[in-house]
ZADO-1210 file (C-alpha; in nm, 4 decimals, padded with zeros to 6 digits):
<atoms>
<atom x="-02.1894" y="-12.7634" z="01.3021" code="UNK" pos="1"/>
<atom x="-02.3197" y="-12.4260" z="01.4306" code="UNK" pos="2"/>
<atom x="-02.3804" y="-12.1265" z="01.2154" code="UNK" pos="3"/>
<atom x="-02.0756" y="-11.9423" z="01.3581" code="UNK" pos="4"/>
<atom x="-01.8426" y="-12.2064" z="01.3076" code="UNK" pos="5"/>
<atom x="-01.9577" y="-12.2416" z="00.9413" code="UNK" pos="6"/>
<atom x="-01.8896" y="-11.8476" z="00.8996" code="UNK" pos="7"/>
<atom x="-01.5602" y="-11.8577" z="01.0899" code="UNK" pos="8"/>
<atom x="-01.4685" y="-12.1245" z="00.8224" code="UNK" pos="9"/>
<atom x="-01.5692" y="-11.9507" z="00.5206" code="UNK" pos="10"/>
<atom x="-01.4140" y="-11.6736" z="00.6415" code="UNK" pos="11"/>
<atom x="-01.0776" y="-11.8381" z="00.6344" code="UNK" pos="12"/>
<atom x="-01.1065" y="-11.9447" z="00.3426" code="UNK" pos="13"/>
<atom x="-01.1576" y="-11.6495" z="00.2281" code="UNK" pos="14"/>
<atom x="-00.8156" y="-11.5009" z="00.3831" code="UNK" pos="15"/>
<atom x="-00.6403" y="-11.8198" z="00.2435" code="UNK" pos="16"/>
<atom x="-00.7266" y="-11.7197" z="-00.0958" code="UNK" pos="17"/>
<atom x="-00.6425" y="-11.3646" z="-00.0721" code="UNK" pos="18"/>
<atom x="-00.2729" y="-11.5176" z="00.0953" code="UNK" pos="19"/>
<atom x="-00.2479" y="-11.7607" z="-00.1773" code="UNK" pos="20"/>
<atom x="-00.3254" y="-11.4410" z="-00.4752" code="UNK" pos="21"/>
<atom x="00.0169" y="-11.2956" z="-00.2925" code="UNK" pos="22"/>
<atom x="00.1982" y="-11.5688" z="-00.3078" code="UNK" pos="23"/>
<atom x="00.1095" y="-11.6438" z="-00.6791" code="UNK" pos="24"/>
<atom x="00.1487" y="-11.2820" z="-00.7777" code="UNK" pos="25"/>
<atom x="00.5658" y="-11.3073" z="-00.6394" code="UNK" pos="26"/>
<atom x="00.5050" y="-11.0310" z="-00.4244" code="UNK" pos="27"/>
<atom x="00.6292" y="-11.2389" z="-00.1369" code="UNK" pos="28"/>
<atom x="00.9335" y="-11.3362" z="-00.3421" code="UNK" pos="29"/>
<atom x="01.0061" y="-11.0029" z="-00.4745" code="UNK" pos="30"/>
<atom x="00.9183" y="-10.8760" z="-00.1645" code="UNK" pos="31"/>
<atom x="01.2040" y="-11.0887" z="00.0111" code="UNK" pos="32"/>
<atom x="00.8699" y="-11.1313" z="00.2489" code="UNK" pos="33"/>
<atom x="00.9057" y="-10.7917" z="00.3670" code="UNK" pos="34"/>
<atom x="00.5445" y="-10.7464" z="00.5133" code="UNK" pos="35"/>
<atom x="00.5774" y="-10.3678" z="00.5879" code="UNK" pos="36"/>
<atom x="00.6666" y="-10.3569" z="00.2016" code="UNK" pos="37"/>
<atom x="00.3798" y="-10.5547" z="00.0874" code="UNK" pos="38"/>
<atom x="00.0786" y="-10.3501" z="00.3233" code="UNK" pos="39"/>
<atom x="00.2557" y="-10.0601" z="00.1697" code="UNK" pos="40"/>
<atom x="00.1880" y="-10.1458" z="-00.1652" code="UNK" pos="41"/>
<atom x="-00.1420" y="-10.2300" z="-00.1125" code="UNK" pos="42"/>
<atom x="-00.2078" y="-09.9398" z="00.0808" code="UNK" pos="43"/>
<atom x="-00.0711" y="-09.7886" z="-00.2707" code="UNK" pos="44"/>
<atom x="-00.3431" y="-09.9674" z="-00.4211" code="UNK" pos="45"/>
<atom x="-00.6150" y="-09.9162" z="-00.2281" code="UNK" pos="46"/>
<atom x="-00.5370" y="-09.5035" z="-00.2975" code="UNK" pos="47"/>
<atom x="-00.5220" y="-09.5819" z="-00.6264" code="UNK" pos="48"/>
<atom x="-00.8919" y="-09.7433" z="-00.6182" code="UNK" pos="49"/>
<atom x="-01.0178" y="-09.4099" z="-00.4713" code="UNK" pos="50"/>
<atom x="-00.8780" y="-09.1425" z="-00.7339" code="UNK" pos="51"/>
<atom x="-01.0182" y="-09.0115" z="-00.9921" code="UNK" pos="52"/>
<atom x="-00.7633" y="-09.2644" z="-01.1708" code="UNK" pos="53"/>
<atom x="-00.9881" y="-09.5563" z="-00.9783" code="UNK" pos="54"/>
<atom x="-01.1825" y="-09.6867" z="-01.2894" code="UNK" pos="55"/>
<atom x="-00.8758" y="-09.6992" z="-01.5168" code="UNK" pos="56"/>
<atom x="-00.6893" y="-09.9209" z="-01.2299" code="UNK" pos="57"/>
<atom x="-00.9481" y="-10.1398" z="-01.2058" code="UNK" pos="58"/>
<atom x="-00.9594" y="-10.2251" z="-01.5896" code="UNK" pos="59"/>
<atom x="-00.6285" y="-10.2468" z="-01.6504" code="UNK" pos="60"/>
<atom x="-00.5677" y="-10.4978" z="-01.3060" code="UNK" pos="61"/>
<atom x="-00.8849" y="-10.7057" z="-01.3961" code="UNK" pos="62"/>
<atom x="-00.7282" y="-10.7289" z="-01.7326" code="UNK" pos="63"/>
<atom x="-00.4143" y="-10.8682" z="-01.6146" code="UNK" pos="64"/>
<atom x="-00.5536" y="-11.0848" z="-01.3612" code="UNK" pos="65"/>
<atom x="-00.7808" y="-11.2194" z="-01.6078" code="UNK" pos="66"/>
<atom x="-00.4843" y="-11.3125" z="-01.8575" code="UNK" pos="67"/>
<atom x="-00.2962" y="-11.4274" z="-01.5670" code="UNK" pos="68"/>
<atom x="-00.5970" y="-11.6820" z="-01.4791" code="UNK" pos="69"/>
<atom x="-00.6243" y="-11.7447" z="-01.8012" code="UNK" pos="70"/>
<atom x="-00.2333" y="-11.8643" z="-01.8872" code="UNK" pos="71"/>
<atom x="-00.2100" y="-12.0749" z="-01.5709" code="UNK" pos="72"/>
<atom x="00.0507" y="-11.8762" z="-01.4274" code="UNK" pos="73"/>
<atom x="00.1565" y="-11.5996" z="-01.1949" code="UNK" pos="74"/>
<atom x="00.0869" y="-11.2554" z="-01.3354" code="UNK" pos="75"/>
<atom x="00.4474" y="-11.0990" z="-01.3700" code="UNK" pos="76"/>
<atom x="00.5901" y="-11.4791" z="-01.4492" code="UNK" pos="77"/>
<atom x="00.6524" y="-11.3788" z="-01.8360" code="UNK" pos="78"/>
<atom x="00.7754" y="-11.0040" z="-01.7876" code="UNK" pos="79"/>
<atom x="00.5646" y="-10.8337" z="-02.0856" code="UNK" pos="80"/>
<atom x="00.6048" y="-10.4343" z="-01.9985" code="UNK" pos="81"/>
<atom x="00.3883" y="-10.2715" z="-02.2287" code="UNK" pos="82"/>
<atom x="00.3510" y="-09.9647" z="-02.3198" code="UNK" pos="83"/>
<atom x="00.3664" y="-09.6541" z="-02.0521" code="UNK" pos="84"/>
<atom x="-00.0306" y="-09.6374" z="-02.0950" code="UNK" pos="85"/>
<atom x="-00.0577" y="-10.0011" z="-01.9034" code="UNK" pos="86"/>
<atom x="00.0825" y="-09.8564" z="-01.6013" code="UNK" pos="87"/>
<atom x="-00.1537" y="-09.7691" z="-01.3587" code="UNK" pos="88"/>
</atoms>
């Protein structure tokens, strides 16, 4: 197999991964699969990442991720709100 068709693969993985993460998060649910809804929101996020705020976000969504990976499940399957300071 050539090198390029080894990257193009890995790359697509990659993006199949990512998809999957949305999927399992049920942004595409809650979403009603509104794409302009869900770039939005990351959009959001990827502000978010580059505020002063940035390091705070990135804690407190590696936390949940982490927790999420950890249960087996998606990460807003059980509902916890917690206090305002979780909210990023």
């Amino acid at each position: 197999m050539r090198n390029w068709q080894v990257e193009r693969r890995k790359r697509t993985r990659h993006l199949i991964e990512l998809g999957g993460l949305v999927v399992k998060s049920g942004i595409v649910e809650l979403t009603g699969d509104d794409r302009a809804m869900t770039y939005g929101a990351l959009l959001w996020m990827a502000e978010k990442l580059r505020s002063e705020d940035a390091e705070r976000a990135r804690e407190l969504w590696a936390g949940k991720g982490k927790e999420a990976f950890a249960e087996g499940q998606p990460a807003g399957a059980h509902d916890r709100i917690r206090s305002h300071q979780d909210r990023a």
